[in-house]
N, CA, C and O atoms as a DFTB+ gen file, in Angstrom:
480 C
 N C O
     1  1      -3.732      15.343      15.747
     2  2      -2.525      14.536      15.660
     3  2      -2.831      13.249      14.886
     4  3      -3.645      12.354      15.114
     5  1      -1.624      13.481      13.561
     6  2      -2.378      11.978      13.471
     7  2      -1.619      10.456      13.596
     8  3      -0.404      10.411      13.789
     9  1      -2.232       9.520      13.501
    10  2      -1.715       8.419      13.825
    11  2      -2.164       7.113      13.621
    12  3      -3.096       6.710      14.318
    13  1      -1.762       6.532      12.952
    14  2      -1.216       4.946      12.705
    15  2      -1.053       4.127      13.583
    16  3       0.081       3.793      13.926
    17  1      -2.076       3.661      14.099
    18  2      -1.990       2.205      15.235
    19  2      -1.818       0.338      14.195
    20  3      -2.725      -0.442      13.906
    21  1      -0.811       0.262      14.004
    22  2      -0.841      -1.123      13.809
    23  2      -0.454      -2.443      14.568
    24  3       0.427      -2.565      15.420
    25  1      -1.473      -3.598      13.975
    26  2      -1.277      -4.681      14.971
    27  2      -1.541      -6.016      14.125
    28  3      -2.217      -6.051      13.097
    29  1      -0.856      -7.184      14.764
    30  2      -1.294      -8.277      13.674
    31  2      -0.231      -9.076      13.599
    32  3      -0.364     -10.273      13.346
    33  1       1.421      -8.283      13.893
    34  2       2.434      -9.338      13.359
    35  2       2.399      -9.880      14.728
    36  3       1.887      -9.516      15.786
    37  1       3.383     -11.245      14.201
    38  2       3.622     -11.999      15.353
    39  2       4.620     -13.135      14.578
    40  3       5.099     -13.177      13.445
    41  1       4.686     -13.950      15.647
    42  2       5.185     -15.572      14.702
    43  2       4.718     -16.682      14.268
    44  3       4.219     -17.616      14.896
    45  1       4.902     -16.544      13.147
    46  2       4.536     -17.886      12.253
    47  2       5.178     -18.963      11.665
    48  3       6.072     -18.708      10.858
    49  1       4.924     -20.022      11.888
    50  2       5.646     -20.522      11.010
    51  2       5.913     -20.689       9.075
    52  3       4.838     -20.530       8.497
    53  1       6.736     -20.880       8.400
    54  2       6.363     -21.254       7.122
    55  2       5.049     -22.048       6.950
    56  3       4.532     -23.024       7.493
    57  1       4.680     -21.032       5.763
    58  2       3.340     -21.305       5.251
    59  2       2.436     -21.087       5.679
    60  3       1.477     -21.498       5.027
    61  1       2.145     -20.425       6.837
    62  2       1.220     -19.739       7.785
    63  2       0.136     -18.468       7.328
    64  3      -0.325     -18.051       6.266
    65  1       0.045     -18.192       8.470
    66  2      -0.771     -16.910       7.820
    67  2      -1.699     -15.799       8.800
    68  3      -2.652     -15.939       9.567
    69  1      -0.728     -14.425       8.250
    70  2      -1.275     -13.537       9.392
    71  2      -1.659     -12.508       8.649
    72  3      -1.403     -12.363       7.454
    73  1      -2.442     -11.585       9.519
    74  2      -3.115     -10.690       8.937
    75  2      -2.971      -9.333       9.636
    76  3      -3.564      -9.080      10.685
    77  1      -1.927      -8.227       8.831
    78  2      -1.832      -7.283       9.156
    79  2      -3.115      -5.883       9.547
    80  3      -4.147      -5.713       8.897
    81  1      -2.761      -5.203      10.514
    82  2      -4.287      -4.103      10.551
    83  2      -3.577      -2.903      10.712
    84  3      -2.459      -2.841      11.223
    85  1      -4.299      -1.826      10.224
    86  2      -3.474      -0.303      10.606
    87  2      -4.471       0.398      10.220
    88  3      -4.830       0.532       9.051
    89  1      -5.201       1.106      11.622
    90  2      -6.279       1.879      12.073
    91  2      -5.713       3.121      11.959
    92  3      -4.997       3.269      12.950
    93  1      -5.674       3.955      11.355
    94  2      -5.818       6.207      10.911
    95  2      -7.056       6.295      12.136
    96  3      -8.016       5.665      12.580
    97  1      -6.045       7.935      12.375
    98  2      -7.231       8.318      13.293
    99  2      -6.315       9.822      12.751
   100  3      -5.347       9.884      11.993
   101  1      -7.090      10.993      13.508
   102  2      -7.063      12.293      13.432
   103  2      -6.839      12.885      12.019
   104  3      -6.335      14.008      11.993
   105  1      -7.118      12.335      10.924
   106  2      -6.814      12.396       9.884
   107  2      -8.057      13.838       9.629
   108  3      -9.270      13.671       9.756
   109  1      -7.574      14.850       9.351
   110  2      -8.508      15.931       8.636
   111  2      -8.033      16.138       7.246
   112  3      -6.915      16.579       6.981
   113  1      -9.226      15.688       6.077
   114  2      -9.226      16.043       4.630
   115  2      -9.472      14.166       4.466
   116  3     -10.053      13.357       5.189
   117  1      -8.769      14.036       3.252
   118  2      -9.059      12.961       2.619
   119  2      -7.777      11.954       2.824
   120  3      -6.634      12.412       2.822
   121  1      -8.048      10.499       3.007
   122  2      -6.833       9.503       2.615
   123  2      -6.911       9.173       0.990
   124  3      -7.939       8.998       0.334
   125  1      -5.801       9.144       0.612
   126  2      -5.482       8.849      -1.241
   127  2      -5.218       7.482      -0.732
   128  3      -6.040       6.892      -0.032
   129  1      -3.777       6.843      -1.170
   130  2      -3.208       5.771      -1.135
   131  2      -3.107       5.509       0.437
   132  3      -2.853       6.311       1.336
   133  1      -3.403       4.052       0.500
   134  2      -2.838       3.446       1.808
   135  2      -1.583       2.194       1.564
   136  3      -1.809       1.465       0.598
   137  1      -0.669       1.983       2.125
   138  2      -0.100       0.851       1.690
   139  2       0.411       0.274       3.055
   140  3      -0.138       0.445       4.143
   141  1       1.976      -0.701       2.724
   142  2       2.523      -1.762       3.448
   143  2       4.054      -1.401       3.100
   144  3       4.360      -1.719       1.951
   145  1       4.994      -0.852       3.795
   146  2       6.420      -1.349       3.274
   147  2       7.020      -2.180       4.452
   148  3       6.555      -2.135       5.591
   149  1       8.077      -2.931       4.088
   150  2       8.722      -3.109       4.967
   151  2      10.224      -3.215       4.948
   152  3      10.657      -3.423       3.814
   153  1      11.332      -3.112       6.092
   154  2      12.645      -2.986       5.876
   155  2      13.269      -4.095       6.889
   156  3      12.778      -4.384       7.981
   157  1      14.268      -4.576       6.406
   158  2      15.357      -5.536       7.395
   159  2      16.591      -4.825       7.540
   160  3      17.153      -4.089       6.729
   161  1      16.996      -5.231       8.948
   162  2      17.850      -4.420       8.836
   163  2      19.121      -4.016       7.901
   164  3      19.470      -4.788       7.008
   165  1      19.676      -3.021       8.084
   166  2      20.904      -3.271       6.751
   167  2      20.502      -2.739       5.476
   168  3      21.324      -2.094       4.825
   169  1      18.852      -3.012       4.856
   170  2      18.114      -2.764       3.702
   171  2      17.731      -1.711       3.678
   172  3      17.739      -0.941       4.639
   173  1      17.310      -1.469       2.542
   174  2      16.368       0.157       2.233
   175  2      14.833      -0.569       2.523
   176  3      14.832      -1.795       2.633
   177  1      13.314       0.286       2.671
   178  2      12.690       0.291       2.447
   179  2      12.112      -0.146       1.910
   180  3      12.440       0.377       0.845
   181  1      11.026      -1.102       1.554
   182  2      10.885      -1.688       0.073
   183  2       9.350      -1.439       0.112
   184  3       8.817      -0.920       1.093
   185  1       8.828      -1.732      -0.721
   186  2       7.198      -1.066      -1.016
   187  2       6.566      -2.594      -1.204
   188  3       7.094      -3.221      -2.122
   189  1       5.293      -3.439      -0.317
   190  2       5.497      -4.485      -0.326
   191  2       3.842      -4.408      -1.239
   192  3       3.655      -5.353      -2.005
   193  1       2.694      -3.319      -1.153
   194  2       1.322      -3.462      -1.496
   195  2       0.904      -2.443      -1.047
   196  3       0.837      -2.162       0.149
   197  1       0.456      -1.530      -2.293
   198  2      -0.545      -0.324      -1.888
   199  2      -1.875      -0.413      -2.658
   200  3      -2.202      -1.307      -3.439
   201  1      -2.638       0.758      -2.272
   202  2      -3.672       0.333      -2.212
   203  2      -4.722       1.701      -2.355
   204  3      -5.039       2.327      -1.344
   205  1      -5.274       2.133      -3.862
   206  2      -5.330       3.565      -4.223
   207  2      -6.821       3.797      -3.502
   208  3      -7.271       2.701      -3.165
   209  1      -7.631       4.790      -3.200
   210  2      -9.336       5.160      -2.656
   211  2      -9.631       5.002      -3.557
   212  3     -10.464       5.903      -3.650
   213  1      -9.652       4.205      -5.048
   214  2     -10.084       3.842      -5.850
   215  2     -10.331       2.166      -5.712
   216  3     -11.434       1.652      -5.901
   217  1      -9.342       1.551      -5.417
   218  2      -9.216       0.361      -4.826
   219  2      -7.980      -0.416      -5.668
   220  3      -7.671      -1.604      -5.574
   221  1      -7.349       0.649      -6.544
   222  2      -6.382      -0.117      -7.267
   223  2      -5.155      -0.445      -6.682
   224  3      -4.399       0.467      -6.346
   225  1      -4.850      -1.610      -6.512
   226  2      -3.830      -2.011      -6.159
   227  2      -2.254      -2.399      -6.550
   228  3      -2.001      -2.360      -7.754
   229  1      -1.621      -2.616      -6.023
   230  2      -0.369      -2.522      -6.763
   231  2       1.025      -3.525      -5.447
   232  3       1.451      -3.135      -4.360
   233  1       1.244      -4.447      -5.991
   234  2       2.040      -5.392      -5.106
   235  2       3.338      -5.359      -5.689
   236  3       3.626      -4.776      -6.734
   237  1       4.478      -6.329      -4.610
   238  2       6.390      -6.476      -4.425
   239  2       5.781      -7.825      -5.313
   240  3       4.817      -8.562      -5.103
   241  1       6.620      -7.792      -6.199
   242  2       6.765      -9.073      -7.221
   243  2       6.766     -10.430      -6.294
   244  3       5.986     -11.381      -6.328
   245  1       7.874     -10.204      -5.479
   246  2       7.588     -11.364      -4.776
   247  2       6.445     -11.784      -3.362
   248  3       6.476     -12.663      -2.500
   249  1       5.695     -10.897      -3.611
   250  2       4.167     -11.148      -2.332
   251  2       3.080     -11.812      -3.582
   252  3       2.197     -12.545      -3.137
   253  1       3.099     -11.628      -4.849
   254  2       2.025     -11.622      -5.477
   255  2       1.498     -13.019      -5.737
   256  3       2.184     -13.847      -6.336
   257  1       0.349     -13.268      -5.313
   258  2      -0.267     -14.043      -5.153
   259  2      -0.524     -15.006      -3.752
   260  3      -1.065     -16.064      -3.433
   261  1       0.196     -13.960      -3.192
   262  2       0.528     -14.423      -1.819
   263  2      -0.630     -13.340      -0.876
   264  3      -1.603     -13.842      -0.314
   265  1      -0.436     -12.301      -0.834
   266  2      -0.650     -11.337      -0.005
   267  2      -1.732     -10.519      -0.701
   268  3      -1.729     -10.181      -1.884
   269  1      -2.482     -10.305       0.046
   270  2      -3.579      -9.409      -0.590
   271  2      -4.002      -8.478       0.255
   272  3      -4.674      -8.797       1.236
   273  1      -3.630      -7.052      -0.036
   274  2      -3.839      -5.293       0.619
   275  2      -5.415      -5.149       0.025
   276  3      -5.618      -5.271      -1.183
   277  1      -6.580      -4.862       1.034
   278  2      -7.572      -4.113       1.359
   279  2      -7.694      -2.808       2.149
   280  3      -6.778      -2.379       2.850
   281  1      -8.520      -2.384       2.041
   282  2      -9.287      -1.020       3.212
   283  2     -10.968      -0.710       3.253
   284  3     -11.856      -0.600       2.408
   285  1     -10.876      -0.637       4.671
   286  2     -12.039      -0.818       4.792
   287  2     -12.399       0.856       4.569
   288  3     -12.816       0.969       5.721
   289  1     -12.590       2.398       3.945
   290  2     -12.707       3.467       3.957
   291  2     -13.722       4.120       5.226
   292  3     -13.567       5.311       5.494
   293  1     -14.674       3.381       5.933
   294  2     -15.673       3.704       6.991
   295  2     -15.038       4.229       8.429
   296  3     -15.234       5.060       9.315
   297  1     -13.786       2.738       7.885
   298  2     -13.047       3.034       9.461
   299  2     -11.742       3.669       9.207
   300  3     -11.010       3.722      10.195
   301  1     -11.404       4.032       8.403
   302  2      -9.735       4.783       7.440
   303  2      -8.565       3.305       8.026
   304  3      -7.519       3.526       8.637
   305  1      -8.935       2.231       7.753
   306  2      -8.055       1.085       7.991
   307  2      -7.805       0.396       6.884
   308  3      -8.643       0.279       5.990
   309  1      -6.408      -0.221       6.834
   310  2      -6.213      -1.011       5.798
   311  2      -5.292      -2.185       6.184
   312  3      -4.693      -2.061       7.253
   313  1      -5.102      -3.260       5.496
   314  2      -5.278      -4.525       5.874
   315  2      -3.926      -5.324       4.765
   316  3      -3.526      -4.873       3.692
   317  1      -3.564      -6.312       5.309
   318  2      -2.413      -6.864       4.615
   319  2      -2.735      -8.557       4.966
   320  3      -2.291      -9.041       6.007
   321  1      -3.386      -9.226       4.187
   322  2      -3.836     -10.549       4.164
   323  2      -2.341     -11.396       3.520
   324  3      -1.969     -11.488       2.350
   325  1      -1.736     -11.910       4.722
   326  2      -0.273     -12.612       4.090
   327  2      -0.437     -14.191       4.278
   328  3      -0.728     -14.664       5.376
   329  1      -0.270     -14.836       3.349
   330  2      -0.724     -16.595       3.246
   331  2       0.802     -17.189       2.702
   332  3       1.731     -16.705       2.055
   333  1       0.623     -18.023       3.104
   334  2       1.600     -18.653       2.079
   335  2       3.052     -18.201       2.911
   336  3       4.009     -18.630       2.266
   337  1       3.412     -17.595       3.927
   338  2       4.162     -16.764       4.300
   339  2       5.571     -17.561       4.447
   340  3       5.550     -18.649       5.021
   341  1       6.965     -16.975       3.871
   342  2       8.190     -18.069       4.247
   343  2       8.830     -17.010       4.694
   344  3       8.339     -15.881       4.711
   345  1      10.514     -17.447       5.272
   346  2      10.796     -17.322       6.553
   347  2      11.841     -15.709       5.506
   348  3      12.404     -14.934       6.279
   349  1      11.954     -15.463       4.371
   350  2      12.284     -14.261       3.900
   351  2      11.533     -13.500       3.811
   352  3      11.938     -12.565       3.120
   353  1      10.056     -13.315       4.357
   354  2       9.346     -12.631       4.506
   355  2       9.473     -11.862       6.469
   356  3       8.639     -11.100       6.958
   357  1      10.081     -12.114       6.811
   358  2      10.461     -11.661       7.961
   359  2      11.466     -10.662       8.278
   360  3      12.697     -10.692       8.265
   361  1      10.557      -9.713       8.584
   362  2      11.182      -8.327       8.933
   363  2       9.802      -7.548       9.679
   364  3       8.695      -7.950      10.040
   365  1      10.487      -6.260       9.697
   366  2       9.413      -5.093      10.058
   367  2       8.722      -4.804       9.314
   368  3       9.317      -4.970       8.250
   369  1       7.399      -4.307       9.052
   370  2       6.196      -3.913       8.457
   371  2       6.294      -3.018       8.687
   372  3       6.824      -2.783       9.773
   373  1       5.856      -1.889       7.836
   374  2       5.456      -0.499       8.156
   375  2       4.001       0.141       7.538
   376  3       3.903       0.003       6.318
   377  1       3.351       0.526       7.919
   378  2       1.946       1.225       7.222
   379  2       2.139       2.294       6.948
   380  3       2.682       2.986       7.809
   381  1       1.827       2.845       5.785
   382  2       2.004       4.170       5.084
   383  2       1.272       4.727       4.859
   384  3       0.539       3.952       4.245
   385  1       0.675       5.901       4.884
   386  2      -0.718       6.408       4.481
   387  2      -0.266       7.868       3.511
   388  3       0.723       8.548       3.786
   389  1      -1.259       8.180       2.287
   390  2      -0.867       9.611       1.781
   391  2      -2.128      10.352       1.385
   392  3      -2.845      10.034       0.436
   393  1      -2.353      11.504       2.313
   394  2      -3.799      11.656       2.035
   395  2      -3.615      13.543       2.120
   396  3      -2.533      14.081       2.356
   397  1      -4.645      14.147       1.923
   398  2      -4.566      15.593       1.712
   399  2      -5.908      16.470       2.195
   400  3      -7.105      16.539       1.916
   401  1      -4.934      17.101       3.103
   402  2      -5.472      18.128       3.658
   403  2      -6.215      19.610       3.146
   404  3      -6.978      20.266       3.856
   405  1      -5.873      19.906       1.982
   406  2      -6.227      20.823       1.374
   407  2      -6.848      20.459      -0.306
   408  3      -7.025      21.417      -1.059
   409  1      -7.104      19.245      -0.726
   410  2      -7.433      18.668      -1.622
   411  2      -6.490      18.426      -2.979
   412  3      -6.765      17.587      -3.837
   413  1      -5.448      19.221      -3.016
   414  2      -4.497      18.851      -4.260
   415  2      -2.784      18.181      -3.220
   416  3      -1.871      17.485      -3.665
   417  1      -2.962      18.786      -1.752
   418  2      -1.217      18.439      -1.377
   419  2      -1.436      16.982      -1.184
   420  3      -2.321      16.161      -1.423
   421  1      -0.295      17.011      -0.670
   422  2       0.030      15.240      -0.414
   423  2       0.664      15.395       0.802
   424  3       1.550      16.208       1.065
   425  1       0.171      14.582       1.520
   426  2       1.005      14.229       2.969
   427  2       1.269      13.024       3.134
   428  3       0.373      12.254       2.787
   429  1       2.451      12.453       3.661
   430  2       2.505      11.148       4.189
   431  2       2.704      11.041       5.842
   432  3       3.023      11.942       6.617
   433  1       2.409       9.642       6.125
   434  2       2.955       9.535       7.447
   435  2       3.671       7.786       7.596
   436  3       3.941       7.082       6.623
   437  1       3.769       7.578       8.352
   438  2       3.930       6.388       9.137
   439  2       3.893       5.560      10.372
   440  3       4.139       6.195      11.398
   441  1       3.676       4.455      10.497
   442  2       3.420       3.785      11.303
   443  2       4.490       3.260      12.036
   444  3       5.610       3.420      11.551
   445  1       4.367       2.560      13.292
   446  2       5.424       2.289      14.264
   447  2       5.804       1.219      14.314
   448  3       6.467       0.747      15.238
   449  1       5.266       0.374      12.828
   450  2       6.212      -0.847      12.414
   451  2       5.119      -2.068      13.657
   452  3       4.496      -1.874      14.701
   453  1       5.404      -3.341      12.733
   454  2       5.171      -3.902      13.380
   455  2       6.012      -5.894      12.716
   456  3       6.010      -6.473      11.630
   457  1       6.439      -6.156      13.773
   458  2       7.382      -7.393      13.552
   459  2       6.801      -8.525      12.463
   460  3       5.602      -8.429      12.725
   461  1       6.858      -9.201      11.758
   462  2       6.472     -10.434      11.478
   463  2       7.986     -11.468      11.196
   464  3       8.961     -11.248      10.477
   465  1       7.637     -12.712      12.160
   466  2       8.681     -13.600      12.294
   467  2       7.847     -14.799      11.400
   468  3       6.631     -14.982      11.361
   469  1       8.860     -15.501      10.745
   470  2       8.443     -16.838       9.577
   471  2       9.432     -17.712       9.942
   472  3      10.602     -17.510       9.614
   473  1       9.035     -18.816      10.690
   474  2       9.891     -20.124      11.688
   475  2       9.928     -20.585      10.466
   476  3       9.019     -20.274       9.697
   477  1      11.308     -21.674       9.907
   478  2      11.546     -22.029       9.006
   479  2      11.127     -23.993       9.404
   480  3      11.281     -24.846       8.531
């Protein structure tokens, strides 16, 4: 079974700074991309920083230079370093993972979200 434990949001105020975590477990085959989306309510989805087993990365226009997506590959975790953080950055987080079981498919999953509040 697999699964996405994330932890990290909480409340901050503007300009603060928290640091997202999202631990994979039961994962059989390989993880490809790991990333970050997040949604408010009312909104679609938005893709905020992913993050290729190559290490290439790819950020939301408006996180950049703000936020910086790692993974550690030892522990299949990946990481969302948010600085600078203002109060439109507040919504749900989600962790995304796309990795393959048979070496060419693609699977995704997701995570069970996790809050980040930005006190103005």
């Amino acid at each position: 079974q697999v699964q996405l434990v994330e932890s990290g949001g909480g409340l901050v105020q503007a300009g603060g700074s928290l640091r997202l975590s999202c631990a994979a477990s039961g994962i059989i085959g390989r993880i490809n991309a790991m990333g970050w989306y997040r949604q408010a309510p009312g909104n679609e989805r938005e893709l905020v920083a992913t993050i290729t087993s190559g290490g290439d990365t790819n950020y939301l226009d408006s996180v950049k230079g703000r936020f910086t997506i790692s993974r550690d590959n030892a522990k299949d975790t990946v990481y969302l370093q948010m600085n600078s953080l203002k109060p439109e950055d507040t919504t749900v987080y989600y962790c995304n993972i796309d990795f393959s079981m048979y070496g060419s498919d693609h699977r995704y999953w997701w995570g069970q979200g996790t809050q980040v509040t930005v006190s103005s």
